[in-house]
N, C-alpha and C positions, 0 to 999 in steps of 0.2 A: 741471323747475323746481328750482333749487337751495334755494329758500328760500319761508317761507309767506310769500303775500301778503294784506295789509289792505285790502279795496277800498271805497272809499267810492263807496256810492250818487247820485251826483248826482240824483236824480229831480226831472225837470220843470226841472233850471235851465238860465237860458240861458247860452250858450257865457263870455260875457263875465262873469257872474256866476261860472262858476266859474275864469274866469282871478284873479279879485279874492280870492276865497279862496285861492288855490294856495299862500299862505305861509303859514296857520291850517290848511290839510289837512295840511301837510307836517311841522310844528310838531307836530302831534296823533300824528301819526306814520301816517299812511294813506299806502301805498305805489302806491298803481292808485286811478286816478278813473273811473267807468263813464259814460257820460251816456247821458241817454234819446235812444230812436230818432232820427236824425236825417237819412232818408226825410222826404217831403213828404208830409199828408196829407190826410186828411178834415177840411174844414171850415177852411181852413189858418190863419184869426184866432184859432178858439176853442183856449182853453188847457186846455181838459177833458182831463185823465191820459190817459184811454182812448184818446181820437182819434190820438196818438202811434202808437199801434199798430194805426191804421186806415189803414196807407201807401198811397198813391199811385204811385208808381215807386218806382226806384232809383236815385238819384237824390241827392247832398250839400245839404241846405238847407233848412231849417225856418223855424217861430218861434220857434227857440228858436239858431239862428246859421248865419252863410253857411258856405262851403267856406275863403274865407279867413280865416274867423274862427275854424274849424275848425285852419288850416293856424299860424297863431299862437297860438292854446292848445297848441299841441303842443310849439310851440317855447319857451315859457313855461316850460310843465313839466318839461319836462327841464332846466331848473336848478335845477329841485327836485327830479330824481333820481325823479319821478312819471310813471306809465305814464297814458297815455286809451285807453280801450276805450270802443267806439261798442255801444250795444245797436242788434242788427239784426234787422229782422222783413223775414220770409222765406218763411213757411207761408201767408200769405194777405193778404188788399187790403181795402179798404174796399168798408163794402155801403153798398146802395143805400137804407136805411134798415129801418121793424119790421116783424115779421110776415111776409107773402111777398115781401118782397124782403131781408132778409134774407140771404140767399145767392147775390144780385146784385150783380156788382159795381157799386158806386156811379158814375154818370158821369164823377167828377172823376178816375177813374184815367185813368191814361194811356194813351190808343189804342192806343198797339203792346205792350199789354199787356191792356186790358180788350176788344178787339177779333180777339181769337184765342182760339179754344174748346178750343185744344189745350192753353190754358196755365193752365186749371183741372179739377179734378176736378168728376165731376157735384154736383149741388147738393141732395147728403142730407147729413141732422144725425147725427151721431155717437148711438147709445144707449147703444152698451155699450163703457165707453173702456177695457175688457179684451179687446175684440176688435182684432188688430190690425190687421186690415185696415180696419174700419171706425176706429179712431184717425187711420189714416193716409191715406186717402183718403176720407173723408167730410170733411164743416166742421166748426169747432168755434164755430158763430152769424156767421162770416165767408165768403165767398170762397176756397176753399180751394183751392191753387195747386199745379200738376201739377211736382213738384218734378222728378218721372223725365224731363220735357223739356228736351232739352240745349239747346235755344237759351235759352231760360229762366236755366236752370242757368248761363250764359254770360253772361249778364244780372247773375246775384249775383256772379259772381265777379268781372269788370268791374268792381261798384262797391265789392267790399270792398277790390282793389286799389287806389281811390282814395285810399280812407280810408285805404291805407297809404302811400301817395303824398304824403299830408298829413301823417303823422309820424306816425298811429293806433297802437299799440304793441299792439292785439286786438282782443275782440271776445265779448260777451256775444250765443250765439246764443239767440232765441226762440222758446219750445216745439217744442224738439228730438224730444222724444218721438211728435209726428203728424206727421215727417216720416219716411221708411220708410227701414230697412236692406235691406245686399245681400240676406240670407236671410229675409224677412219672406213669410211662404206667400203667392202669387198677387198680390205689388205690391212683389217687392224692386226698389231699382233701384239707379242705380252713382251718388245723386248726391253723397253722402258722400267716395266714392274720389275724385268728377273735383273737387268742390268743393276738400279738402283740396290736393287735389295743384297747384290752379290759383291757391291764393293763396299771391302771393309772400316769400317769407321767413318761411314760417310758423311755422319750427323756432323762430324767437326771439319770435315773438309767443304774448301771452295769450289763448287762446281757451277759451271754456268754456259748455253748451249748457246750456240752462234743461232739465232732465229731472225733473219733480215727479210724487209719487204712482206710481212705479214701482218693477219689480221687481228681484231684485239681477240678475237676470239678464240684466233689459233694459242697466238701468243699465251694466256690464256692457261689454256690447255698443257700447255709445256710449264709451264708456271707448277705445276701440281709438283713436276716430279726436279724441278733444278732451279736456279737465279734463270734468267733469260734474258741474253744480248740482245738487242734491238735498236733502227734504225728507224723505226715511224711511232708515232704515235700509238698509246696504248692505256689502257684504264687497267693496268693491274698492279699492282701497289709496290709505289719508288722504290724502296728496300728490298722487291725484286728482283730487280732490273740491273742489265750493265749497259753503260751506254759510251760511248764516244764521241769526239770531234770530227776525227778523222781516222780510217782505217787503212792496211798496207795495200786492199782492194782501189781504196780513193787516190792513193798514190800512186802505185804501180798498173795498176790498169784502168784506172780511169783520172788519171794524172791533174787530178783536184786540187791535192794538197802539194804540189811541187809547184805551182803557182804561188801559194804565200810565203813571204817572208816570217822570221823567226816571230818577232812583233805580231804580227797578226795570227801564226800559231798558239799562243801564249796568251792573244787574246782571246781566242775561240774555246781554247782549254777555262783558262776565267770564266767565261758565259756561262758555255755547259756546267760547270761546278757549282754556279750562281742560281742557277735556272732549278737544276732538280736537286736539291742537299739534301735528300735521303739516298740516291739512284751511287752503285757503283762504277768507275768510271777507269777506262781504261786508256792510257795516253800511248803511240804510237809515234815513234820518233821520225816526222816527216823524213823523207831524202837519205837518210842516215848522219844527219849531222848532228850538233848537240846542243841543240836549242834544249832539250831537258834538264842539262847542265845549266842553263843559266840562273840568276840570281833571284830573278821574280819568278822561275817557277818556282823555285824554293817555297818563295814569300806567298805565293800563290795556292801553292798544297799546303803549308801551314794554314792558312784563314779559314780555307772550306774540305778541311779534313772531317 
C-alpha cells in the first residue's frame, strides 16, 4: 500500500444510506468505506448488530441492500476516489438458538451448507483461546465451519469474487485468528494459500483480517497472507496493520465507547493517528451519532492522512 488509509466504519447502514453520505465521508476526508456483512442471515427482518454475523450462505443480499445496490454504490464511489470493502464472515453460520443448540446450525442456513457434516467442525466450545487447536477448530458460541474443506473454501472464494464483480475494492476478514494456518500443530490447512491465491485481483484490493488479542507472533504469521487488524501490541511493520480507537464490540458489548463524549472520541481518533502514521485506521461511529460529521474530524483526517 502506498499510502495510509482512513476507513470509515459504516456499521449497520444500509447500502443506500451510505451512498447518500458519500460526499460528507469524502469531504471528511475518509478514504475506504467498510460495510457490515452483507451474507444473508439469521432472522433476516431483525436489525439486531449481532444477527449480521449470524450468516446463512454466501450469498450478495441483506437488509441492509441488494447485489445491485451493492453494484451502484460502488460505482458512486469512485467519483469520490472511495474504496467499499465488504466485511465478510467466514468462521461460522447461525445457530439454532441458546443453551444446547447453540452449536447447531440454525435451520435457516442453507441446505448445501447446513446439510453436510463435513462442512463443520465438531461442536465443542472453545476454553482456552491460547490453545491453538482448540481456537481454531472448536466454536466460539456459533457453528464453527471446517474451513480445511475445499469445496467449502470454493464456496468463499466464488462469493468474494462477486463482490469483486461488483466493484468491492476489499474486504474486512472476520476473526481471522480461529481460522488455522499452514503450520498450526495437528489442524494446519492450506486455506489461507487457496483462498488468497483464488481471489481475483487481489494485489490491488484492501484486504485486512480481524486478528484481536493475539500474539506478535501469531499476528505475524497472518501478516504474510493480508494487512492485519489488531488490538495489542505488535512488531510487524505499521503499514501492515489496521488499528482503531474504538470498535462496535467496545461499544455494543462491552459499552466502552458509549461512556465518551464526542470531544473525547475525536480526541482518541487524534491520538491513535498521532501515535502510529504509518498503521491503517479505521474509525467506528460511536452510539450511531455523528460525531464523524463534525468539523475537526475533518481538520483531523486532513493533518494525519
Amino acid at each position: 500500500m502506498s499510502k495510509r488509509e482512513l476507513i470509515f466504519q459504516a456499521f449497520n447502514y444500509t447500502l443506500q444510506g451510505i451512498k447518500e453520505n458519500l460526499p460528507k465521508l469524502s469531504e471528511q476526508g475518509f478514504t475506504v468505506i467498510q460495510t457490515s456483512p452483507l451474507q444473508q442471515h439469521k432472522e433476516a427482518d431483525n436489525s439486531a448488530w449481532y444477527l449480521t454475523y449470524q450468516i446463512t450462505n454466501f450469498k450478495i443480499g441483506n437488509r441492509l441492500g441488494s447485489k445491485d445496490e451493492l453494484i451502484d454504490l460502488c460505482k458512486e464511489a469512485e467519483k469520490y476516489n472511495i474504496k467499499i470493502i465488504v466485511d465478510f464472515v467466514f468462521n461460522h453460520v447461525a445457530n439454532a438458538g441458546r443453551d444446547n443448540l447453540e452449536l447447531v446450525p440454525s435451520p435457516e442456513v442453507e441446505d448445501e451448507i447446513r446439510l453436510k457434516p463435513e462442512f463443520f467442525h465438531d461442536p465443542h466450545r472453545v476454553s482456552d483461546y491460547d490453545n491453538r487447536y482448540q481456537c481454531t477448530q472448536f466454536c466460539i458460541g456459533l457453528p464453527d465451519l471446517n474451513t480445511a474443506n475445499h469445496k467449502l473454501q470454493n464456496m468463499m472464494i466464488d462469493y468474494l469474487n462477486e463482490l469483486v464483480n461488483c466493484g468491492v475494492k476489499g474486504f474486512r476478514l472476520d476473526a481471522v485468528r480461529h481460522v488455522e494456518l499452514p503450520d498450526d500443530p495437528l489442524c494446519g490447512s492450506d486455506f489461507w494459500d487457496n483462498l488468497m491465491a483464488g481471489v481475483k485481483d487481489k494485489e490491488n484490493l484492501f484486504i485486512y483480517g480481524e486478528c484481536i488479542y493475539s500474539t506478535s507472533e501469531l499476528i505475524e504469521k497472518y501478516s504474510k497472507y493480508m494487512l492485519v487488524g489488531v488490538n495489542t501490541p505488535c512488531t510487524t511493520k505499521p503499514s501492515e496493520l489496521v488499528r482503531w480507537p474504538f470498535s462496535h464490540d467496545d461499544d455494543l458489548t462491552f459499552h466502552v465507547s458509549k461512556a465518551k463524549n464526542k470531544d473525547e472520541i475525536i480526541d482518541k481518533w487524534e491520538q491513535i493517528l498521532r501515535y502510529y502514521p504509518e498503521t491503517h485506521m479505521v474509525f467506528y461511529p460511536p452510539a450511531y451519532d455523528n460525531t464523524w460529521m463534525d468539523e475537526r474530524m475533518k481538520q483531523v483526517n486532513n493533518i494525519y492522512k
